[in-house]
Steps between C-alpha positions, in 0.01 A plus 500: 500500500156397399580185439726435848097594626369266254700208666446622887142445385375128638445297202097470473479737745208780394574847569181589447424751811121675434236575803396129570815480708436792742348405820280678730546437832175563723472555863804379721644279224735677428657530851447111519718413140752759573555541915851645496337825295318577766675411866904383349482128501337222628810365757496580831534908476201479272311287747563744788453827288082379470520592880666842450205584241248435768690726715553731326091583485500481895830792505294679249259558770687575764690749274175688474419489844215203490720226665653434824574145504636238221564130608658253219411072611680234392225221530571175535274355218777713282278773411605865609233767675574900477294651786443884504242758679461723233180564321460215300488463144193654333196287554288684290401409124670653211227594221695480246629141586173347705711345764639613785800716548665162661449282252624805214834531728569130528416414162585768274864607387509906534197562767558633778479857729908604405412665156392880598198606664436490886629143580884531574728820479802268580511123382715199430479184356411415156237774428189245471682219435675327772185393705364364131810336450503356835128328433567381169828292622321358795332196494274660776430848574217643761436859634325545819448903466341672831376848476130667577419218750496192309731224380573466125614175353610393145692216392683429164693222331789582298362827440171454447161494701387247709203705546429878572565727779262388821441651819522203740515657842489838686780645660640836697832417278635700238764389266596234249655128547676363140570119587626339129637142440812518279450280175752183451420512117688848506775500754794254557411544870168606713696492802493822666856600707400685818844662495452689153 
């Protein structure tokens, strides 16, 4: 038996397997080298289930009573905008972190308001993931957030920050617009199917 192994074994082929070969993926990497972990795969289903992350967030508040109105927008640059009047995603800075909630929910796998505590008694989605996953496989993402008067604005490239949150105009809005450009390097097609 050991040596059938022996000869399955590559000839000059080391098995030598110690902690040099573990990788540490930081950040969104990981959602980038593996996609189809995180939303299925990267055809055409995968494409369209970015939009049903951003959704979900926008049902999420209507569920608990903070949202009345959702609109999803093809645009015709290809990029996709969820639209919703709830109360916006947390503009406020996270200690812990020194950013803004924002940028911690669009940039960090596992952050979010689903995990206990006041946020959400109902959710779906990926449980502070999908809207993550949704930045990090977009070639483009910005957030226009609207809540306590003023316009928000952030923008990131393939999950990271262009530059942080920025209030950029006052408004009697409330609410959050997601508008992300799909990335050709990870799907066979950025082409959005209004039917789906």
């Amino acid at each position: 038996m050991e040596e059938k192994a022996a000869e399955e074994l590559e000839i000059g082929k080391s098995d030598k397997y110690d902690a040099g070969d573990i990788q540490v993926l930081e950040g969104l990497e990981p959602v980038r080298k593996r996609p189809g972990m995180y939303i299925g795969s990267t055809d055409e289903h995968g494409l369209h289930h970015l939009i049903t992350e951003v959704v979900d967030n926008s049902i999420d508040e209507a569920l608990a009573g903070y949202c009345t109105h959702i609109e999803v927008i093809i645009n015709e640059d290809g990029s996709c905008s969820v639209c919703d009047n709830g109360r916006g995603i947390p503009t406020g800075i996270i200690p812990k972190e020194g950013r803004s909630a924002v940028e911690v929910v669009l940039t960090k796998l596992h952050a979010g308001g689903k995990f206990g505590g006041e946020g959400y008694k109902i959710s779906g989605g990926l449980h502070g993931v999908g809207v993550s996953c949704v930045n990090a496989l977009s070639t483009k993402l910005t957030a226009d957030v609207y809540q306590n008067g003023s316009h928000y604005f952030i923008e990131f490239t393939r999950g990271k920050t262009v530059a942080p949150l920025k209030v950029v105009g006052s408004t009697d809005k409330r609410g959050t617009t997601i508008t992300f450009w799909p990335d050709p390097e990870i799907f066979e097609t950025v082409e959005f199917n209004y039917d789906t």
